[in-house]
C-alpha positions as CSV (number, residue, x, y, z in Angstrom):
1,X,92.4,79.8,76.3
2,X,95.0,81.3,73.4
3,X,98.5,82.3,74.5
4,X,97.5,85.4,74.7
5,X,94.7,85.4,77.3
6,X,96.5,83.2,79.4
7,X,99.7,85.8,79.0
8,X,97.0,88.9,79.9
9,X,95.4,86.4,83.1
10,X,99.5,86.4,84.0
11,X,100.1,89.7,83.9
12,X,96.9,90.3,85.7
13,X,97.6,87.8,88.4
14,X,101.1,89.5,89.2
15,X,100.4,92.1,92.2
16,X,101.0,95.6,91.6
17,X,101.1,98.0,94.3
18,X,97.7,100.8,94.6
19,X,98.8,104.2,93.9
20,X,98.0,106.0,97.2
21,X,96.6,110.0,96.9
22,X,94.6,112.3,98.7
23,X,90.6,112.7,98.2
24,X,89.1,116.1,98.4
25,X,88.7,116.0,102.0
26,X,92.1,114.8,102.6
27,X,91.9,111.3,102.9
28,X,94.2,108.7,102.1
29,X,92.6,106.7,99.4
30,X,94.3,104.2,96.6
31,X,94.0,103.9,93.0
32,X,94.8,100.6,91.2
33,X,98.2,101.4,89.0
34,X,96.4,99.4,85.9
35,X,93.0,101.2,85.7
36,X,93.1,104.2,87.8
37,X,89.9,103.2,89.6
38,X,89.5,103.7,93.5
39,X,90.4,100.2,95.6
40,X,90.7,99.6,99.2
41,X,92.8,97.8,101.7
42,X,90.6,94.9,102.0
43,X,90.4,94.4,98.5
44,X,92.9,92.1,97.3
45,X,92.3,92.4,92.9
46,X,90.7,95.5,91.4
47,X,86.7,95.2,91.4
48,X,86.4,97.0,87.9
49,X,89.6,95.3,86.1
50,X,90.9,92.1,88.3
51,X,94.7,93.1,88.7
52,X,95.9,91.5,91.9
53,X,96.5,94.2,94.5
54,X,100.0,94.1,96.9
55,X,99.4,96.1,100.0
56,X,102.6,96.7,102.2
57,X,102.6,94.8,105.4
């Protein structure tokens, strides 16, 4: 692994807090802040990019 990748895994591996919104039927749902794609609360890193998720306790 080059600097680089291991400073991306780093950055990856630093949890980041789902952007919550509303769906079209007005449900809470989340959006992970680095990709935009949909996660949920059991979901600990993004399925579609890996970013570690921080849900509030």
């Amino acid at each position: 692994m080059d600097p680089d990748q291991a400073a991306k895994a780093a950055e990856k591996n630093t949890p980041t807090e789902p952007k919550e919104i509303q769906d079209w039927n007005g449900i809470t749902a989340y959006e992970c802040e680095n990709c935009g794609c949909d996660v949920f609360e059991t979901q600990n890193y993004c399925p579609y990019c890996g970013q570690r998720l921080k849900w509030e306790e």
